[in-house]
N, C-alpha and C positions, 0 to 999 in steps of 0.2 A: 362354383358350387361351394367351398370353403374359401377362407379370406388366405388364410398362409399355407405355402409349400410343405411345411411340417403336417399340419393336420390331412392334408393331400395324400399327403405319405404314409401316415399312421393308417387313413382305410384304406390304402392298398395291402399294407404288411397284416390287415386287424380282415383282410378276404370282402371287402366289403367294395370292388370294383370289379366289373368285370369288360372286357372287349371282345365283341363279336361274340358272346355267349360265355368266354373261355373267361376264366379268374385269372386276373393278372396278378405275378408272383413281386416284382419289383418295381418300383417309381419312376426307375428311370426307362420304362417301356416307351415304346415310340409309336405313335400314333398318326394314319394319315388321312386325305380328306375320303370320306366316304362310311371312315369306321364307327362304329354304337357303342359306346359307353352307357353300361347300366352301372349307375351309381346306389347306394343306400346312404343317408346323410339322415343321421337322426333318425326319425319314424316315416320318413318319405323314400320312395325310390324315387328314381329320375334317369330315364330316358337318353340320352343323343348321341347324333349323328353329327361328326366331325365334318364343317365344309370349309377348314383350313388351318394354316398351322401361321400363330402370328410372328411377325419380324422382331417385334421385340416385348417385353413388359410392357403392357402398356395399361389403360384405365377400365374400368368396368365395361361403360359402354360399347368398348373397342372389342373387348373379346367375348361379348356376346353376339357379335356378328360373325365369330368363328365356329359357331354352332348351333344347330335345329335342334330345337326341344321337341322331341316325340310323346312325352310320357302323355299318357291319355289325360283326360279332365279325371276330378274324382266323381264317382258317381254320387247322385243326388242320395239326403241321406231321407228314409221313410221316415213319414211322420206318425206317430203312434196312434 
């Protein structure tokens, strides 16, 4: 969702995460597969459901296969 660990952390401390409904108070919460992360990032929420925890740092590609994106489509916008 964010590129560095810092900004990760600043929307946790800034209320802007929450797990399984609940606002998470600290960065270093722990997470396992099954759980919902609602994010706010910018002007967007986001959605997901945690389907693993990876072995190490690894590249984009890789740790988007540790998570389902739930958040709905945006709805269409009306045309005037």
């Amino acid at each position: 969702m964010v590129k560095h660990r810092t900004h990760a952390a600043s929307l946790i401390e800034n209320g802007h995460v929450r797990l399984n409904h609940a606002k998470v108070l600290k960065p270093a919460h722990g997470v396992k597969p099954g759980d919902v992360l609602t994010i706010a990032v910018q002007e967007h929420i986001r959605v997901l459901r945690v389907r693993g925890a990876g072995a190490r740092r690894g590249p984009f590609a890789e740790a988007c296969q540790l998570y389902e994106e739930l958040t709905p489509p945006p709805s269409p916008v009306e045309k005037v």
